[in-house]
C-alpha positions in Angstrom: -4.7 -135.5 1.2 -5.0 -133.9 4.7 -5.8 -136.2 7.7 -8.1 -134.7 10.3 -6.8 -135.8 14.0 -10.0 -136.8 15.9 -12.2 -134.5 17.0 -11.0 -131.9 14.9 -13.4 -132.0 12.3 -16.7 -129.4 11.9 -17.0 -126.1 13.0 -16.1 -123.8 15.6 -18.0 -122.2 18.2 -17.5 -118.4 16.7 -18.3 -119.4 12.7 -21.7 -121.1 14.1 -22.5 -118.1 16.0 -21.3 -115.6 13.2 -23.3 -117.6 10.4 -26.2 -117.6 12.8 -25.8 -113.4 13.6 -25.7 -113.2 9.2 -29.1 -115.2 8.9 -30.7 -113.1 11.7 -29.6 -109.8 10.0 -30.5 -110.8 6.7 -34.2 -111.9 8.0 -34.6 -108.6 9.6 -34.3 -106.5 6.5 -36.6 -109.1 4.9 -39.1 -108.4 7.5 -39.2 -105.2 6.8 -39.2 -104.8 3.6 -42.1 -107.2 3.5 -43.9 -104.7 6.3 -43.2 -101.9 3.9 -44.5 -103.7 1.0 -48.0 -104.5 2.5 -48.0 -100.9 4.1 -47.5 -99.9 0.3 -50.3 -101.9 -1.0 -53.3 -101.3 1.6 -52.8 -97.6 0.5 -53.2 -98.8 -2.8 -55.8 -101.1 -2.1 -57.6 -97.8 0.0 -57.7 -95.7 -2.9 -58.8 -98.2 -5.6 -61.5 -98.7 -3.6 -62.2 -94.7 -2.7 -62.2 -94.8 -6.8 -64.4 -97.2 -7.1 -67.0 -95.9 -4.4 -67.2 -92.1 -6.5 -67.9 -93.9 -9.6 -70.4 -96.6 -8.0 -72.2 -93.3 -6.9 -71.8 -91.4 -10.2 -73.3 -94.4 -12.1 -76.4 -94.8 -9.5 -76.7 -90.6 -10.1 -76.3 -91.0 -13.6 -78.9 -94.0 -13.6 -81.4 -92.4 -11.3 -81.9 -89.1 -13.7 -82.4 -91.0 -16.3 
């Protein structure tokens, strides 16, 4: 088995800063793929509800002629 001389033991300086660089990359193409994702779904979200208005108002047409 190895024997660590004291003070030797944990990690340096650079990995910390390197694993800490990798987490801050990684979050920032979360972060946008998460913005792109809403963007994505309020256009959705804006035409199911355009949809919706045209047939509220072809119903009320529809029910007013009859």
């Amino acid at each position: 088995m190895k024997k660590f001389a004291k003070g030797k033991v944990g990690f340096t300086l650079i990995e910390m800063v390197l694993v800490i660089a990798l987490i801050v990359i990684l979050a920032s193409f979360f972060v946008f793929a998460y913005t792109s994702f809403l963007n994505k779904a309020n256009t959705a979200k804006e035409t199911v509800e355009a949809h919706n208005s045209v047939l509220t108002s072809m119903n009320s047409g529809i029910d007013a002629a009859a």
